[in-house]
MARDREN-26046 format. One record per residue (C-alpha): residue number from 1; residue in three letters; x, y, z. Coordinates in steps of 0.25 Angstrom, whole numbers, plus 2048, in hexadecimal, padded with zeros to 3 digits. Example, Ala and Ser with C-alpha at 12.3 -4.5 7.8 and 13.67 -1.06 7.14 Angstrom:
   pos   code   east   north    up
     1    ALA    831     7EE   81F
     2    SER    837     7FC   81D
//
This chain:
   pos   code   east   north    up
     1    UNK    7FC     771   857
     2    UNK    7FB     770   848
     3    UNK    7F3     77F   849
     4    UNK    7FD     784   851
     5    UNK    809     77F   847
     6    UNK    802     784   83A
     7    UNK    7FE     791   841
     8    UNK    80C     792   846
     9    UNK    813     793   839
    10    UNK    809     79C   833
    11    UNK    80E     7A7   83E
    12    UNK    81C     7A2   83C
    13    UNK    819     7A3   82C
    14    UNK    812     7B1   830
    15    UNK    81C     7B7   83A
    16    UNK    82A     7B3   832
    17    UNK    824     7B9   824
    18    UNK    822     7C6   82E
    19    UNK    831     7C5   835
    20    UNK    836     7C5   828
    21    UNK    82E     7CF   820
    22    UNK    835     7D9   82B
    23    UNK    841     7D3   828
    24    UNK    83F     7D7   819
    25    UNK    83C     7E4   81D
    26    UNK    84A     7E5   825
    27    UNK    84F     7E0   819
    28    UNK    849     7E8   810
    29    UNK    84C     7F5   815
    30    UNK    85D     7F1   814
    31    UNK    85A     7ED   804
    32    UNK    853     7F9   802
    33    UNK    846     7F0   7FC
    34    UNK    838     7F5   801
    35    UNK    833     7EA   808
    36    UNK    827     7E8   802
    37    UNK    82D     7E2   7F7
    38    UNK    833     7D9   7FF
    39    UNK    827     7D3   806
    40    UNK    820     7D1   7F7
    41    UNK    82D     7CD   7F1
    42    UNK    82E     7C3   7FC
    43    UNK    820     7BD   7FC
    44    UNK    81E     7BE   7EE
    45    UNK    829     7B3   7ED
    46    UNK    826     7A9   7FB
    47    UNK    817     7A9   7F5
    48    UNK    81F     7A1   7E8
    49    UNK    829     79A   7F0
    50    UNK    81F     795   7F9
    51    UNK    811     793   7F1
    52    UNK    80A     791   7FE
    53    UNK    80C     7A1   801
    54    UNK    806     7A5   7F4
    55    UNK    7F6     79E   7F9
    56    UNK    7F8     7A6   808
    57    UNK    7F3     7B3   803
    58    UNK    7E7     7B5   7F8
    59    UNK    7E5     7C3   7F2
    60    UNK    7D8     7C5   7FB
    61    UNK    7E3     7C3   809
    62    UNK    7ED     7CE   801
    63    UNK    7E3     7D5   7FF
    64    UNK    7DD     7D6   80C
    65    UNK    7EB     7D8   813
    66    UNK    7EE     7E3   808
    67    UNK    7E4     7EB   80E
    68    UNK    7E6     7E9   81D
    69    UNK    7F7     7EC   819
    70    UNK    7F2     7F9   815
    71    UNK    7E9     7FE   81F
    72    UNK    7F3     7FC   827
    73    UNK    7FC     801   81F
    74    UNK    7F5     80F   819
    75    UNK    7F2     811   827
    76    UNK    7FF     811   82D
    77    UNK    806     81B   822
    78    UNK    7F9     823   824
    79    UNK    7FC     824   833
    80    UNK    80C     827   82B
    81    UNK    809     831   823
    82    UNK    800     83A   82C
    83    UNK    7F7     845   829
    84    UNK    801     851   829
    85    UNK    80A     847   81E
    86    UNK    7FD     843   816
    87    UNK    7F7     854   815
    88    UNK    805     858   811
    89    UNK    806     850   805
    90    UNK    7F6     84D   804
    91    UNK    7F4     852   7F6
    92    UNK    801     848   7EF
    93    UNK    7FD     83C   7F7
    94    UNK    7EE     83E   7F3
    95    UNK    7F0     842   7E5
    96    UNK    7FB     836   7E4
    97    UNK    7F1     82E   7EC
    98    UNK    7E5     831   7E5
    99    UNK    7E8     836   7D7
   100    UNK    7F4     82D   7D5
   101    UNK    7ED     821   7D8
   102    UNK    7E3     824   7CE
   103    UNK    7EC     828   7C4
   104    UNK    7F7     81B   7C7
   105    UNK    7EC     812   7C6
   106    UNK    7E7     818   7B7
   107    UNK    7F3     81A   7B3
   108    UNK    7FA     80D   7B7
   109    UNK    7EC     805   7B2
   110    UNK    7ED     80B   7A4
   111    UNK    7FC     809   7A2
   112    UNK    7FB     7F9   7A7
   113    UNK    7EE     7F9   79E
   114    UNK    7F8     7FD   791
   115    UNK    806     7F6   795
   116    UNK    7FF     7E9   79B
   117    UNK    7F0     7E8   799
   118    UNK    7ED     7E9   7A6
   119    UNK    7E1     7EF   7AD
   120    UNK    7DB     7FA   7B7
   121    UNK    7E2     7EE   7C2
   122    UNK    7F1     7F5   7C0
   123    UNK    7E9     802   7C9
   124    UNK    7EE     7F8   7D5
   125    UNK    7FC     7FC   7D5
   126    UNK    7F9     80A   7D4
   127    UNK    7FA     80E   7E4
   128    UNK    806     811   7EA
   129    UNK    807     808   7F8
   130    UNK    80B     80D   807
   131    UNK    80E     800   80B
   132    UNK    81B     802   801
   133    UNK    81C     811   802
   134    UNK    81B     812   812
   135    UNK    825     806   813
   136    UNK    82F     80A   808
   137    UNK    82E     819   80E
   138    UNK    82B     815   81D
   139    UNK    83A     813   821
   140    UNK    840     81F   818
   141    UNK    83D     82E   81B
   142    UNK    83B     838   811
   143    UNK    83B     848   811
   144    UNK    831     84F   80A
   145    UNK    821     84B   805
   146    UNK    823     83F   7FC
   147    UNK    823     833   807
   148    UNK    817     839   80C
   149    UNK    811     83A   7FD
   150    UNK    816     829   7FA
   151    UNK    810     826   808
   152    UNK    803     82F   807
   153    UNK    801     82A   7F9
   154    UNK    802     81B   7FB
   155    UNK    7F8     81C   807
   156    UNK    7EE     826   7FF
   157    UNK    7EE     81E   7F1
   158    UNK    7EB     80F   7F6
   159    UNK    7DE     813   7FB
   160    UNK    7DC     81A   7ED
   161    UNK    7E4     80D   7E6
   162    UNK    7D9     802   7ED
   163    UNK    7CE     80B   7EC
   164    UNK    7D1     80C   7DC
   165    UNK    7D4     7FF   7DB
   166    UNK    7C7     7F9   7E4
   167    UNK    7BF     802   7D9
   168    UNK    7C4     7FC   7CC
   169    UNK    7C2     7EE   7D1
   170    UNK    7B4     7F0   7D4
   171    UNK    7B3     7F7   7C5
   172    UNK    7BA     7EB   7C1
   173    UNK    7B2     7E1   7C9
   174    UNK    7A3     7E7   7C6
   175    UNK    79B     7E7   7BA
   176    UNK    795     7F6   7BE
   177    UNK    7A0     7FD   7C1
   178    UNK    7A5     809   7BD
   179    UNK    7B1     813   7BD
   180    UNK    7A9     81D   7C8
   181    UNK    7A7     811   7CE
   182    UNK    7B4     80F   7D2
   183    UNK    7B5     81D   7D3
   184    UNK    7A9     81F   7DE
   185    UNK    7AF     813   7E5
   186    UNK    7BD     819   7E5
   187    UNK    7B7     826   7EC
   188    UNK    7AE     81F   7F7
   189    UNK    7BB     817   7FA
   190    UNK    7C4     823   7FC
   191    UNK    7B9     82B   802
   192    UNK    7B6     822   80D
   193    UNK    7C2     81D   80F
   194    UNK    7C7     82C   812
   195    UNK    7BB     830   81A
   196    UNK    7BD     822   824
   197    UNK    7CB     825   824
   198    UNK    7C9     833   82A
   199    UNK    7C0     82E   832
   200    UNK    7C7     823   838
   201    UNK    7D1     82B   83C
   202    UNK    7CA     834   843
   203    UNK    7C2     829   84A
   204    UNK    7D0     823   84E
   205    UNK    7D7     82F   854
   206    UNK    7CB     832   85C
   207    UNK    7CC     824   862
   208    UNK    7DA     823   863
   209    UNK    7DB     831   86A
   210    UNK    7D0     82C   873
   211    UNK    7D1     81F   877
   212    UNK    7E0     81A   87E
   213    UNK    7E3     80A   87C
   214    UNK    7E8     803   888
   215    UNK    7F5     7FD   881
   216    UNK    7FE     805   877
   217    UNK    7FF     7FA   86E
   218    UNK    7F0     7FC   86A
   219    UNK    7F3     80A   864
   220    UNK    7F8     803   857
   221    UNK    7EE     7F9   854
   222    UNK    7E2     805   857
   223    UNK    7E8     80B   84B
   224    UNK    7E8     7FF   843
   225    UNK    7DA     7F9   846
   226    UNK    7D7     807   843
   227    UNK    7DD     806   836
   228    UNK    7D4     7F9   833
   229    UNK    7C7     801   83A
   230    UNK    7C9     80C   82F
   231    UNK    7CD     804   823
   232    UNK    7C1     7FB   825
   233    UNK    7B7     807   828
   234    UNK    7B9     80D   81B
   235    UNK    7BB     7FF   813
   236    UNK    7AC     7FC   81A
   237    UNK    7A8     809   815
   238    UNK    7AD     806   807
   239    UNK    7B9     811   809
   240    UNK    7C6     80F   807
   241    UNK    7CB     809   814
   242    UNK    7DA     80B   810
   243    UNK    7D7     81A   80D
   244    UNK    7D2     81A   81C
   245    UNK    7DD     815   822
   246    UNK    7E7     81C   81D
   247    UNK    7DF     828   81D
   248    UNK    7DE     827   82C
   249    UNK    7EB     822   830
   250    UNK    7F0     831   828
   251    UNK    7E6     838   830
   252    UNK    7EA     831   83E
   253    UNK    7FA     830   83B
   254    UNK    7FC     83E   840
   255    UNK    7F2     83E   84B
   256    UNK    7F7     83D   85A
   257    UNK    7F2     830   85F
   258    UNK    7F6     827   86C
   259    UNK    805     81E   869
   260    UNK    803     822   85B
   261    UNK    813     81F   859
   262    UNK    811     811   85D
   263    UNK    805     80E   856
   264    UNK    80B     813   848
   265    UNK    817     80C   84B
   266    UNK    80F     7FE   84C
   267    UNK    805     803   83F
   268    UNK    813     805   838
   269    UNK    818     7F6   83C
   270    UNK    808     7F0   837
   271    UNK    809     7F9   826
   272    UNK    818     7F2   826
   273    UNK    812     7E3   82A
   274    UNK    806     7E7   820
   275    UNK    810     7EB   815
   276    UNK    817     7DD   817
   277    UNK    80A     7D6   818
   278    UNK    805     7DB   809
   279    UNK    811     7DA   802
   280    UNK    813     7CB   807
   281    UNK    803     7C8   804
   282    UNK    804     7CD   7F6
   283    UNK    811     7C5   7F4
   284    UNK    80C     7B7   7F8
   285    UNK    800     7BB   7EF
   286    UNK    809     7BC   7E3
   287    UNK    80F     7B0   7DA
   288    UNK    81D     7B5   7D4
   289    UNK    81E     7AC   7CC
   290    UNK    810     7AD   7C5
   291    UNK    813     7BB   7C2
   292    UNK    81B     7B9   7B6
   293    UNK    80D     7B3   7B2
   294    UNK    806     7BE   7A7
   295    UNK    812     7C8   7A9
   296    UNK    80F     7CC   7B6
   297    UNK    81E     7D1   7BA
   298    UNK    81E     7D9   7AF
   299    UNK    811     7DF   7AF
   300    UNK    814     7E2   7BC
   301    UNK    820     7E9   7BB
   302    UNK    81C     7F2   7AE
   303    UNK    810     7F6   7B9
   304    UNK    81A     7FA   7C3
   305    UNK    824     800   7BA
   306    UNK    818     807   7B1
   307    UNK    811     80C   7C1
   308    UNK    821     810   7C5
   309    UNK    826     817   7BB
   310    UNK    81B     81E   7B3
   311    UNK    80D     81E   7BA
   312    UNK    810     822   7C8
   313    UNK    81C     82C   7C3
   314    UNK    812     832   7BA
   315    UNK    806     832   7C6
   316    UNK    80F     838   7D0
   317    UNK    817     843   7C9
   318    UNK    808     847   7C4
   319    UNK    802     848   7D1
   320    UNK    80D     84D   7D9
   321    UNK    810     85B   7D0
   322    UNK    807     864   7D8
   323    UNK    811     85E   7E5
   324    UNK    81B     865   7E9
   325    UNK    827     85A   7E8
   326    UNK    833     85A   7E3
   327    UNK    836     851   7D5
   328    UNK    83E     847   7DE
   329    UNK    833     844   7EA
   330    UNK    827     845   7DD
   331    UNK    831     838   7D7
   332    UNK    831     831   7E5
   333    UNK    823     831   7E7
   334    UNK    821     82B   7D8
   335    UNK    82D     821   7DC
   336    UNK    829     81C   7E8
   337    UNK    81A     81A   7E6
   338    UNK    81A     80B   7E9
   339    UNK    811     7FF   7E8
   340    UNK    80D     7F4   7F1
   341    UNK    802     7F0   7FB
   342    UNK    7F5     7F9   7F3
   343    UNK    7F6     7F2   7E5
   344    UNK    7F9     7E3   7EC
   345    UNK    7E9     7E7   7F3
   346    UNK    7E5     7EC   7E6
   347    UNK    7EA     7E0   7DE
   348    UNK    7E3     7D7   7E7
   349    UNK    7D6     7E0   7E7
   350    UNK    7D6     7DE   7D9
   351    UNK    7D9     7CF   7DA
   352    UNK    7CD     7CD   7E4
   353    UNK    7C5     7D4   7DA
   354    UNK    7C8     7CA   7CE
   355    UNK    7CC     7D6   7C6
   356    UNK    7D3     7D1   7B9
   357    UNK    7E0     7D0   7B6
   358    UNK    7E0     7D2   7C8
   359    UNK    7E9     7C5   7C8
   360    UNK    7F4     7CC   7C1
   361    UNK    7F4     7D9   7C5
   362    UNK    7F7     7D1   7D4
   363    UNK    803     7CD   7CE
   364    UNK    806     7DA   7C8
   365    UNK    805     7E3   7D4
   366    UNK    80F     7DA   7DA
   367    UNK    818     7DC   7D1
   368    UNK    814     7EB   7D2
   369    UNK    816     7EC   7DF
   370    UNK    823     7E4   7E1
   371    UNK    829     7ED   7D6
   372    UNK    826     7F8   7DE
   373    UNK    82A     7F7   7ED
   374    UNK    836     7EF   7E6
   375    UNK    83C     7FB   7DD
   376    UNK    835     807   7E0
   377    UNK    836     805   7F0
   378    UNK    843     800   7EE
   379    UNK    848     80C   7E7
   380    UNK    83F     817   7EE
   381    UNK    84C     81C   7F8
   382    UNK    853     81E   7EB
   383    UNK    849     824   7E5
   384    UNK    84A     82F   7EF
   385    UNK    857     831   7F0
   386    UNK    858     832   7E0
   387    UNK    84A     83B   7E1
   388    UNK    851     844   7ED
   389    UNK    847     83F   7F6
   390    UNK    84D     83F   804
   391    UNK    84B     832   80B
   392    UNK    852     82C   816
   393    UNK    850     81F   81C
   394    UNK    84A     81F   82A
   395    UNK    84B     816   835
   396    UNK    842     812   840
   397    UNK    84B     807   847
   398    UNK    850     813   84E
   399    UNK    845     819   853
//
C-alpha cells in the first residue's frame, strides 16, 4: 500500500504541474507574456522555495529531454511550414539559418571575449528557437514572408547551432583537434542529416500511402514514432538527427496522407507539452539565488542586450539586402528572433562535456533566455504594429 501511496503523489505531483501549466498558458495569452517565460519563471523559483526540486533533474535528464522536445518539436513546424512555404522563402531562411548562425556565434563570442572574458561557450546562445517562435507566432497570423522566414529560420539554424556547438566541444575536449576538425564534423553532420531526412520521408509516405491502420487514433502516433525512427537513424549514422526530422516533416507537411488533420492536430498538442517540459526542466535545474554569485545576472543580460540590439540587427539586415522586404518586415524578423529550448541543450552539452567556465555559461543562458521570451516576445505584436507588419490574432476555439 505504501508503493501505491508514494506512486500516487508522484502522478498527482505530475499531473497537477501539467493542469496548471495549461492554466498558465490561458493566463498568459490575457497578459500578453509568452508563456515560456512563465513556465521558467515559475520553475526557476519552486526549485528555491522547495530545495527538494532543485535534485529532481540533473543536466544529463535536461538534456536528454531537451532533445526529445525538439524532435518533436522541429518536426511538427516542419509538417507547419510545408514545402511550398519553405521553397518560397528558401534562400532568407537558409542564408539566416546557415550563414547567420556562423556569423552570430563569431560575432557574439568575440564581443563576450572583450566585455566579459568569456569564451567560444557564449556560441550557445546564438540559434534562434522554434519552440518560442512557433508559440509566440502560432496564435497570431501575419500577411507577407516574414513569419515564414522567423519559423523557417529557427527550424533551419538549431541543427546548424548543435552541430557547431557538438564540434567546438570536441576541439575543446581533445588534445588533437583542429579547426577542420570541427569543420569536417560539421559537414558529415549536416550532410547525413539532410540525406536521412529526405529519405525518411520518402520511406514514410510510401508506407503511410500504403498501409491503412485499423483505428484512427493510430495516425498520429505513426507520425511521431516516425519522427524518433529518423532522428535516431541519422544520430546512429553520425548525422544530425534534428536536421532529419525537421527536414522530413517540411517535405511530408504538404503531402496528401490518410486523417493527416487529426494527426497534426495531436503532433501540435505533444511540441506545446515539449515546450512546457524544457522550459520547466531548465528552471528546476537553475539556483536563483546563486546567480548573483560571480555576476551572473549581469553578465547575462549585457549577452542578451549585446545579442538584441547589436549582433543579430547587424546579421540580419546583412543577410537579408538581396530580399525583397520592406524596412519594417527586415526590423521584425531582427526583433523577433527569440531564444529558448537550443541554447538550454547546448548549455547542457557543454556542461556534460566539463567545458570551462560550462557552469556558468548555464546560468547565463538562463538569464539569456528569460530576457528574451520575457521582452522581446512580450513586445513582438508591438513591434509589428509600430514595424507596419500586419498581424491579427487567431483563434482556434472557434473552429
Amino acid at each position: 500500500m505504501d508503493e501505491v501511496q508514494a506512486f500516487g503523489e508522484i502522478v498527482l505531483l505530475v499531473a497537477g504541474g501539467l493542469f496548471a501549466a495549461i492554466a498558465v498558458r490561458s493566463v498568459a495569452e490575457r497578459i500578453a507574456v509568452p508563456s515560456p517565460a512563465l513556465f521558467l519563471a515559475a520553475a526557476a523559483i519552486a526549485s528555491d522555495v522547495f530545495p527538494g526540486l532543485e535534485d529532481a533533474l540533473g543536466i544529463t535528464q535536461v538534456e536528454r529531454i531537451a532533445v526529445v522536445a525538439l524532435v518533436v518539436i522541429l518536426f511538427e513546424g516542419g509538417l507547419h511550414i510545408g514545402w511550398a512555404r519553405f521553397r518560397a522563402s528558401a534562400m532568407p531562411i537558409l542564408s539566416l539559418g546557415v550563414l547567420g548562425t556562423f556569423a552570430t556565434a563569431g560575432l557574439l563570442t568575440v564581443a563576450a571575449h572583450g566585455l566579459l572574458d568569456m569564451s567560444w561557450t557564449t556560441a550557445a546562445v546564438a540559434p534562434t528557437d522554434p519552440a518560442v517562435v512557433f508559440s509566440v507566432l502560432g496564435s497570431r497570423q501575419i500577411e507577407g514572408r516574414t513569419d515564414t522566414i522567423l519559423e523557417g529560420e529557427s527550424g533551419a539554424n538549431d541543427p546548424v547551432g548543435i552541430a557547431l556547438m557538438i564540434g567546438l566541444i570536441e576541439l575543446a575536449t581533445t588534445d588533437d583537434g583542429s579547426f577542420w576538425d570541427v569543420v569536417g564534423e560539421f559537414t558529415v553532420e549536416l550532410g547525413v542529416g539532410l540525406v536521412v531526412g529526405i529519405a525518411g520521408w520518402w520511406l514514410l509516405l510510401q508506407f503511410v500511402r500504403r498501409i491503412a491502420l485499423p483505428e484512427p487514433a493510430l495516425h498520429p502516433l505513426r507520425l511521431l514514432a516516425a519522427a524518433g525512427v529518423i532522428y535516431g537513424a541519422a544520430a546512429v549514422l553520425h548525422g544530425s538527427g534534428f536536421v532529419a526530422v525537421f527536414v522530413a516533416g517540411v517535405l511530408l507537411g504538404d503531402e496528401a496522407i490518410p486523417r493527416k488533420r487529426e494527426a497534426v492536430d495531436v503532433l501540435a498538442s505533444l511540441a506545446s507539452l515539449a515546450e512546457i517540459t524544457v522550459f520547466v526542466a531548465l528552471g528546476l535545474t537553475v539556483d536563483v539565488s546563486s546567480l548573483d554569485d560571480g555576476g551572473v545576472w549581469l553578465d547575462g543580460l549585457v549577452v542578451a542586450a549585446v545579442l538584441g540590439l547589436v549582433v543579430r540587427p547587424l546579421v540580419v539586415l546583412a543577410l537579408l539586402a538581396p530580399v525583397r522586404l520592406r524596412w519594417g518586415e527586415r526590423l521584425f524578423v531582427t526583433w523577433a528572433g527569440l531564444k529558448g529550448a537550443v541554447p538550454i541543450l547546448l548549455a547542457a552539452l557543454a556542461v556534460l562535456g566539463e567545458v570551462d567556465e560550462s557552469k556558468r555559461l548555464y546560468g547565463i543562458v538562463f538569464v539569456v533566455v528569460l530576457s528574451s521570451v520575457l521582452v522581446q516576445g512580450t513586445l513582438v505584436p508591438f513591434a509589428a504594429a509600430r514595424l507596419g507588419v500586419p498581424m491579427r490574432r487567431v483563434d482556434y476555439s472557434e473552429s
